[in-house]
C-alpha positions in Angstrom: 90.1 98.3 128.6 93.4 99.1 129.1 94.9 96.1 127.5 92.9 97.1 124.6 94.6 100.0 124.1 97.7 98.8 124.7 96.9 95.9 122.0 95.6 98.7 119.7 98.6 101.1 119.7 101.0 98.1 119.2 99.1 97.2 115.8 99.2 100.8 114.9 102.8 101.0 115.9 103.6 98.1 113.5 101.2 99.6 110.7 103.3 102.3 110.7 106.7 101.3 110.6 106.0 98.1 108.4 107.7 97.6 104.9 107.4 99.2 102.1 105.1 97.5 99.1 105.7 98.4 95.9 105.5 97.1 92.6 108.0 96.9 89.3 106.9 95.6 85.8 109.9 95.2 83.5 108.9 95.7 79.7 112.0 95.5 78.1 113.1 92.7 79.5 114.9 91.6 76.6 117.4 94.2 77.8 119.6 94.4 80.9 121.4 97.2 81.4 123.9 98.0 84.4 122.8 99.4 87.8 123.2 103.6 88.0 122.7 105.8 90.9 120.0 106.5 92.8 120.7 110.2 93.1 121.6 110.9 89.3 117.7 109.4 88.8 115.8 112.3 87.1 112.4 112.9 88.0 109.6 114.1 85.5 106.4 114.6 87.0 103.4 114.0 84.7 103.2 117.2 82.2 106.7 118.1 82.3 108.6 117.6 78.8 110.9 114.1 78.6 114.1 112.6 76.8 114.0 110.7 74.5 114.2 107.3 75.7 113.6 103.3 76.0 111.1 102.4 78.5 112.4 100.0 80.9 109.5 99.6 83.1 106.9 100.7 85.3 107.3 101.1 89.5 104.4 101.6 91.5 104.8 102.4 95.5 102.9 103.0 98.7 105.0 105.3 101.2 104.4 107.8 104.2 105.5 110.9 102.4 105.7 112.0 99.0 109.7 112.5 99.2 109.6 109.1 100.8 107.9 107.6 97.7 109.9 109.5 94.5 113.3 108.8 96.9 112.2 105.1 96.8 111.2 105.3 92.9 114.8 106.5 92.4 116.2 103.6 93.9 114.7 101.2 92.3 115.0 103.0 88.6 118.7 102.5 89.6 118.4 98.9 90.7 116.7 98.8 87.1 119.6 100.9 85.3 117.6 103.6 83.9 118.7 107.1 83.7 115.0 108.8 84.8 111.9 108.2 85.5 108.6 110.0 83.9 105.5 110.5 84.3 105.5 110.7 88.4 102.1 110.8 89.3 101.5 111.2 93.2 98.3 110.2 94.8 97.0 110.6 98.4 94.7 108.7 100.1 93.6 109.3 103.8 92.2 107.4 106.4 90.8 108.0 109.9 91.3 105.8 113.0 90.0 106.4 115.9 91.6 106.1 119.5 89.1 105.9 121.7 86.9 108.8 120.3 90.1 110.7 118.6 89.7 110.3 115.0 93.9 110.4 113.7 94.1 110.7 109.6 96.7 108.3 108.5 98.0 109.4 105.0 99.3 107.2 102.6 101.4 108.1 99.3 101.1 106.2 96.1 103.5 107.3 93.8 104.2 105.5 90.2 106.2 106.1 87.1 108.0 105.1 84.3 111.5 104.1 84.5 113.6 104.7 81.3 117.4 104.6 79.2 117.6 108.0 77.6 118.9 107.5 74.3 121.7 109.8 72.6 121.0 112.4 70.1 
């Protein structure tokens, strides 16, 4: 029994601070355009009014928290050499696992968007 647990909170222990997986579709790949900076990435959630822009592509992640997630969207928007991303759309999905007869809700954070080039007036 008690190797069990032992076994069972070393799994959940690696669960948890495994890497990150996440997802980015370039289409415009016909274009390259330099690396920018993470923190200069704008964020516009779904609803909120956007520049005018080039879409560069789309980035989808799975993170522990919400900051986590739009943090990690801004860094690869960068990596990608947009200016902002729109359309952040967060979604949260729970699970339960139980220790024993302790049910613990694990959250998960999938968080997507649109990376783009805002184009001058």
């Amino acid at each position: 029994m008690k190797t069990s647990i032992h076994l069972l909170v070393l799994v959940l222990g690696a669960w948890l601070t495994g890497c990150t997986p996440y997802q980015a579709t370039m289409t415009n790949e016909e274009r390259s355009y330099p690396a920018t900076v993470p923190d200069k990435i704008q964020i516009f959630f779904q609803g909120e009014t956007t520049p005018t822009a080039t879409e560069i592509g789309h980035i989808v992640v799975l993170e522990r928290s919400e900051k986590e997630g739009v943090e990690f969207l801004q860094r690869k928007a960068a990596e990608m050499g947009a200016d902002a991303v729109i359309n952040v759309e967060v979604k949260i999905q729970t699970q339960v696992i139980f220790i024993i007869i302790i049910p613990i809700p694990i959250h998960s954070y999938f968080v997507s968007g649109t990376a783009i080039k805002t184009t001058k007036p």
